[in-house]
Backbone bond lengths (Angstrom), bond angles and torsions (degrees), N, CA, C in turn:
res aa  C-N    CA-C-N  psi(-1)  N-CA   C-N-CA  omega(-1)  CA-C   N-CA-C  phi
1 X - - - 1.449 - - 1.526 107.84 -
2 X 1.160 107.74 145.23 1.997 115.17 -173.25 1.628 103.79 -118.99
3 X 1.080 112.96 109.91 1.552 132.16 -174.32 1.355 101.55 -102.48
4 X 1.671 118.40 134.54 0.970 137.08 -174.15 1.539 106.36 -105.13
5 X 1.518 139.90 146.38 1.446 113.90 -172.78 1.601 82.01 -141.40
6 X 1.110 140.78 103.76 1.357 124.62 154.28 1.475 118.47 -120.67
7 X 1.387 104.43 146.95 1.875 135.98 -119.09 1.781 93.50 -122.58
8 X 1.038 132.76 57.41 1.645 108.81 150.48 1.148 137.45 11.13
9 X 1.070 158.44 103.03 1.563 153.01 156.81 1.647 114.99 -50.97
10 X 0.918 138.83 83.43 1.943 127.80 176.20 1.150 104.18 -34.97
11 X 1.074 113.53 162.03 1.615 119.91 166.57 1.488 114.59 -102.89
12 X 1.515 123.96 152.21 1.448 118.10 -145.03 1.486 136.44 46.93
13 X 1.269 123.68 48.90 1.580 123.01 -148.58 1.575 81.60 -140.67
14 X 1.200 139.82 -51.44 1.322 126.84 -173.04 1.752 132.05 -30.00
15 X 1.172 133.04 -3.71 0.986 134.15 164.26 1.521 114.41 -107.19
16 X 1.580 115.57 -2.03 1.263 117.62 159.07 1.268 130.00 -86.02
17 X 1.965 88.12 -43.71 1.487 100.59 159.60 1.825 132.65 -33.67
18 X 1.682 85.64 -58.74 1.695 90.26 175.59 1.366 110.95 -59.69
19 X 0.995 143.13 -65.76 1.600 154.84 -176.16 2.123 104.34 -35.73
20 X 1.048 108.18 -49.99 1.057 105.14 172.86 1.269 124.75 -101.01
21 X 1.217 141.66 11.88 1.530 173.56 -131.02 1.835 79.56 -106.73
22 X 1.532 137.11 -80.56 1.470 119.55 -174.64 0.955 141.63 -77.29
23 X 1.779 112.13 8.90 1.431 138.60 149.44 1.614 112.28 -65.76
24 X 1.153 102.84 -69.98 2.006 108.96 174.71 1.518 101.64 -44.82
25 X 1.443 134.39 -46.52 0.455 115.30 -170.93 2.161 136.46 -78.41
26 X 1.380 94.92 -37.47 1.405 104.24 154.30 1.482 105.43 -54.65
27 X 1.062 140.68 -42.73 1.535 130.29 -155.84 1.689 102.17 -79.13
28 X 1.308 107.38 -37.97 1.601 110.80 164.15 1.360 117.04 -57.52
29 X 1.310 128.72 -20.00 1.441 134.85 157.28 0.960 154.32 -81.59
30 X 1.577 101.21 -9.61 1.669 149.87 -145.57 1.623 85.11 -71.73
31 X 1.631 122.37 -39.95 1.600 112.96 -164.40 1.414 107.74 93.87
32 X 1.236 126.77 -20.78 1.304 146.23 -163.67 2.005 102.28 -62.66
33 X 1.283 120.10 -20.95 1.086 127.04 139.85 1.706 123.56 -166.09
34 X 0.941 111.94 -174.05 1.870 105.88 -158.01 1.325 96.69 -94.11
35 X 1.529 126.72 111.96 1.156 142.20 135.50 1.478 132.88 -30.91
36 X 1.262 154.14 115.44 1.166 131.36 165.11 1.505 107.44 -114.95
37 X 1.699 133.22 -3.52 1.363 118.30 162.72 1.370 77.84 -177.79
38 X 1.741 96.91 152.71 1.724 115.88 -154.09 1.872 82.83 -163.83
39 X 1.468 94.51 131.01 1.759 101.41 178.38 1.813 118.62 179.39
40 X 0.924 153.69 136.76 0.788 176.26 -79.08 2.053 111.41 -151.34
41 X 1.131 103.69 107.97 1.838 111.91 -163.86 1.746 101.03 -99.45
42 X 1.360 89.23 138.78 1.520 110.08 -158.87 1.626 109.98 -123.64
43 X 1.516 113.12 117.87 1.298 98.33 178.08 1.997 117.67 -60.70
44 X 1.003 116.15 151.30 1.769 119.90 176.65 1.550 126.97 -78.84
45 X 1.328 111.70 12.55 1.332 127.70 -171.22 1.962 101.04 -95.40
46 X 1.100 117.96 162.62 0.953 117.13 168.82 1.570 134.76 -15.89
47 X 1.817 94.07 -75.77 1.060 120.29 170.87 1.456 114.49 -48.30
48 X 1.416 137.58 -26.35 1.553 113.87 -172.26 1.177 138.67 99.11
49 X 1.716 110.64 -34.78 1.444 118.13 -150.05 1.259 113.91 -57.22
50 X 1.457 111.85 158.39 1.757 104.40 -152.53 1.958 83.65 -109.74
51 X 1.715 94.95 116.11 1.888 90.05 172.78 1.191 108.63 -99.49
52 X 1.503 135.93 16.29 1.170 115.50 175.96 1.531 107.75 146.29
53 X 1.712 125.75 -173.23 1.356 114.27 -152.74 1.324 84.81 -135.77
54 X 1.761 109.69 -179.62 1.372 149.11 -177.98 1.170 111.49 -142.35
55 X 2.190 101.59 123.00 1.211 100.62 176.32 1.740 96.16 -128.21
56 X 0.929 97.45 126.53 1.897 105.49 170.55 1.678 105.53 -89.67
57 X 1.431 116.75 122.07 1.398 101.20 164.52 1.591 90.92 -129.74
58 X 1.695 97.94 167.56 1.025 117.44 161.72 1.735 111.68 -109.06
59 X 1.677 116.93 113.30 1.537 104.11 -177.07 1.912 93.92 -141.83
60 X 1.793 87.42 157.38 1.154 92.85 -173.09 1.849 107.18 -70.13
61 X 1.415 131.56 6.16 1.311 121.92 156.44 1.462 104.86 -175.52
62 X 1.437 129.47 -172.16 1.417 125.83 -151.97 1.831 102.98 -80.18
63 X 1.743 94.79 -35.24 1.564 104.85 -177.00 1.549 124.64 -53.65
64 X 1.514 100.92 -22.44 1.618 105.57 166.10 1.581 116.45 -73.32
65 X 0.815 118.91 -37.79 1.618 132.13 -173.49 1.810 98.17 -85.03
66 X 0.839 126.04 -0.32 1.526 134.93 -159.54 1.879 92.29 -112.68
67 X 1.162 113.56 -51.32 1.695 133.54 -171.06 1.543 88.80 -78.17
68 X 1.127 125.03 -28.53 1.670 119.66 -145.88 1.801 88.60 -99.91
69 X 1.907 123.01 -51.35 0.857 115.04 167.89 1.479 133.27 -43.99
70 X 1.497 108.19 -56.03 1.585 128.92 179.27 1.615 99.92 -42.40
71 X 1.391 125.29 -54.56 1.456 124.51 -174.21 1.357 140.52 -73.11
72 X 1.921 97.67 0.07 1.310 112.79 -164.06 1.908 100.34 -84.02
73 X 1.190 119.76 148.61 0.941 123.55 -158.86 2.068 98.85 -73.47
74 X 1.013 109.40 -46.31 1.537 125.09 179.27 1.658 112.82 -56.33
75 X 1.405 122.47 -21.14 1.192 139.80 123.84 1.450 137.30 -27.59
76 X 1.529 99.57 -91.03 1.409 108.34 -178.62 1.456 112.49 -39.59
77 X 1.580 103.46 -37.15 1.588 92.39 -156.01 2.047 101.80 -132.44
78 X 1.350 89.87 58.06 1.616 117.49 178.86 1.329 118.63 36.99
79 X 1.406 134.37 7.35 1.384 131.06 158.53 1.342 122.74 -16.37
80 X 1.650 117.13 -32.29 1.547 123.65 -158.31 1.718 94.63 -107.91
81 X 1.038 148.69 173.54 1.328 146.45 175.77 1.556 103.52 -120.06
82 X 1.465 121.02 -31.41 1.091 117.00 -179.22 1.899 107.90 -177.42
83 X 1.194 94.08 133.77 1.955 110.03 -173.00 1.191 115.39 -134.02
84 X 1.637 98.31 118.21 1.662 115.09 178.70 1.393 98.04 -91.29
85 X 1.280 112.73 159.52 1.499 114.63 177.39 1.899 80.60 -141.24
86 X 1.333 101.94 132.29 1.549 105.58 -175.88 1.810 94.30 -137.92
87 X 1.435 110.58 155.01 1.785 121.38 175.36 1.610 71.77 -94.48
88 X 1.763 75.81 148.99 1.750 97.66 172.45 1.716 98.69 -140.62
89 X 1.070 95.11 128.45 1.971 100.56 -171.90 2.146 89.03 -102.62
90 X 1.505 94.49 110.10 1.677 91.50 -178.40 1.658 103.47 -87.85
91 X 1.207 113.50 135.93 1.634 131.53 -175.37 1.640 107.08 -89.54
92 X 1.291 116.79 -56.35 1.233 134.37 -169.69 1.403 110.11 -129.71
93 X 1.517 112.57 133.59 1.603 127.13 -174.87 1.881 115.84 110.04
């Protein structure tokens, strides 16, 4: 199954963000479930501004990605404003 995870940015969170920025990030490494592409979402306007991330996993069901979200540090401690976790059936690639 291919789980889609996309991550909100809060607003005013950037100095939490940074501080916990090499926590999220080990925990994305943790193995804790299988990644297949993890990156950083960008508004398309000039400006850039980064609202938030993309996580593709591959897991044997939603409850892994469910355990894997709950533990992420950008989580626990509201960095994200709001996270869909959607099945994505890939056609092409």
């Amino acid at each position: 199954m291919i789980i889609a995870r996309i991550a909100y940015d809060a607003p005013g969170k950037d100095e939490q963000r940074k501080a916990l920025f090499e926590a999220h990030r080990a925990h994305l490494r943790s193995g804790m479930a299988r990644i297949a592409q993890s990156g950083p979402l960008f508004d398309t306007d000039a400006k850039g501004a980064k609202r938030g991330a993309l996580v593709v996993f591959e897991a044997e069901d939603l409850a892994e990605v469910e355990r894997f979200n709950a533990a992420d540090p950008y989580v626990v401690n509201g960095v994200y404003d709001r996270v869909e976790l959607l099945r994505w059936d890939k056609t092409i690639g």
